[in-house]
Every structure is written in C-alpha cells, then in structure tokens.
N, C-alpha and C positions, 0 to 999 in steps of 0.2 A: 840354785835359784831360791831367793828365800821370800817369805810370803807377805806379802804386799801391806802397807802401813796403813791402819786405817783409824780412822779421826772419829773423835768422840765427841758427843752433842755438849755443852759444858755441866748440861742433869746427868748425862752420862759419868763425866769426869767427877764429879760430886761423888755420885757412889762409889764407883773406882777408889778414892781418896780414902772412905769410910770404910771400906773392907782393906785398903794394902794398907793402912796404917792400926791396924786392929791384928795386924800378922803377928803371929808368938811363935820364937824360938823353937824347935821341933826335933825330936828325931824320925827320920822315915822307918817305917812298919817294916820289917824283913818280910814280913810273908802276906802283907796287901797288896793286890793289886791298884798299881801307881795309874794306870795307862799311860797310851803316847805322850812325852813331852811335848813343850813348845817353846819358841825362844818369845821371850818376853819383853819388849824394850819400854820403858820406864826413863822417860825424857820428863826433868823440873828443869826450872828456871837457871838452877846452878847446878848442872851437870845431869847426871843417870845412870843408868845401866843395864845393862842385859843380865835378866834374869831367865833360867829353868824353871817351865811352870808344868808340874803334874796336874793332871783333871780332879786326882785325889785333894786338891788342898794344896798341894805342898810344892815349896818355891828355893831356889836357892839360885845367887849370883853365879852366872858364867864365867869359870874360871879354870886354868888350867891347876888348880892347888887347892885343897882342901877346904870349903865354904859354908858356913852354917846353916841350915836347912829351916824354913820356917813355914806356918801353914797358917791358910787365911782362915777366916770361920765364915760358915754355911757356904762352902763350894759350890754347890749345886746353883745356888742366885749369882756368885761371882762367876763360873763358869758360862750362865745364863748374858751376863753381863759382856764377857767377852765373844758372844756370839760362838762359843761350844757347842760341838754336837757330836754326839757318840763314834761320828766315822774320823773323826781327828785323829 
C-alpha cells in the first residue's frame, strides 16, 4: 500500500519548484548515512516521474537501470517542506 498523495498549497508548489530545479548532479556518500527513502512522484503539465528521495538530499529516478543521482540544497527546509519527520 503506498502512501497517500498529498496536494500542495500553490506558495507550497513555488518553493517545491525553487529547490527541485536548483538539484545538481551528485554522487551518494559511501559511508553517510542516507536514511529511509521515499517514493517521490513529480507530476508537470507534460508528463513526470517517480523519483528516490533520501532525507540526506539526494534523489534519483525510479528505475530498474542505472540513474543519475542528484541532491537538492538545504535538505533540512525541503525535507521541512515535504512534511518530513525523523520517524519516516
């Protein structure tokens, strides 16, 4: 069962845009702790996707094949933003 979709005020969606378009290219830390993932679905006007989103920052498309890994900057506010909390 996967976890319920929830709707963004449009000040919401404004900063959501401001941090997932600010994402740079990354490689993940071998030896940081990433915490729990989560699935991330990322719906525009022309199409989307399901993304991997660590609490660390770092994001990469759902895919069964190889996918390039990217991190947002100041986590902690976009984490904030997603309604994150440590027991995720």
């Amino acid at each position: 069962m996967g976890a319920p979709d929830t709707s963004l005020t449009p000040a919401e969606i404004t900063a959501f845009e401001i941090y997932w378009s600010a994402k740079r290219r990354a490689v993940l830390p071998a030896r940081q702790v990433l915490g729990n993932p989560i699935r991330l679905g990322v719906r525009r006007e022309r199409g989307g996707a399901l993304w991997v989103y660590y609490p660390a920052g770092y994001a990469r498309i759902l895919s069964m094949g190889a996918t390039p890994v990217y991190q947002v900057p100041e986590p902690t506010s976009f984490n904030k933003l997603l309604v994150w909390t440590d027991s995720q």
